[in-house]
N, C-alpha and C positions, 0 to 999 in steps of 0.2 A: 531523507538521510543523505549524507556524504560518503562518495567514494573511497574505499580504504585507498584505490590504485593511484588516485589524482590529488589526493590532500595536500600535499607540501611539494607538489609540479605544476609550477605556473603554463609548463609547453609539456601537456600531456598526449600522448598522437590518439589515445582511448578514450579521453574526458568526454569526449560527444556521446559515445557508448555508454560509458559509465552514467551519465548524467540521464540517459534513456531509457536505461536498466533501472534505476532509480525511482526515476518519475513511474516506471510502468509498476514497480511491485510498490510503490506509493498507493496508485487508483486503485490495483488490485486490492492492496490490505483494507481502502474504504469501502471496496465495494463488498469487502467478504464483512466487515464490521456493519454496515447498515444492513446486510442479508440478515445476519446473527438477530440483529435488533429486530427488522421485521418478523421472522422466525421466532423471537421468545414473544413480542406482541400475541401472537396468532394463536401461541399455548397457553398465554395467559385466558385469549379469549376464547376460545374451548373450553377451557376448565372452569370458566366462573358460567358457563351456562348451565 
């Protein structure tokens, strides 16, 4: 995603911030979406035994 703070500031003095804040709830939301995914696998595989 894009910084609401830095979008239309070429000389942002927080864009390093922003753009770290970004990248981290980036991984975070992948790593919380491949958990989900491993997590429904694992109920599926319980349930079909």
């Amino acid at each position: 995603g894009t910084c609401k703070y830095c979008n239309n500031s070429e000389e942002c003095t927080i864009y390093s911030y922003c753009f770290a804040v970004n990248l981290i709830n980036e991984t975070v939301w992948q790593l919380i979406s491949k958990i989900q995914s491993i997590l429904l696998a694992g109920k599926k595989a319980l349930l079909w035994k």
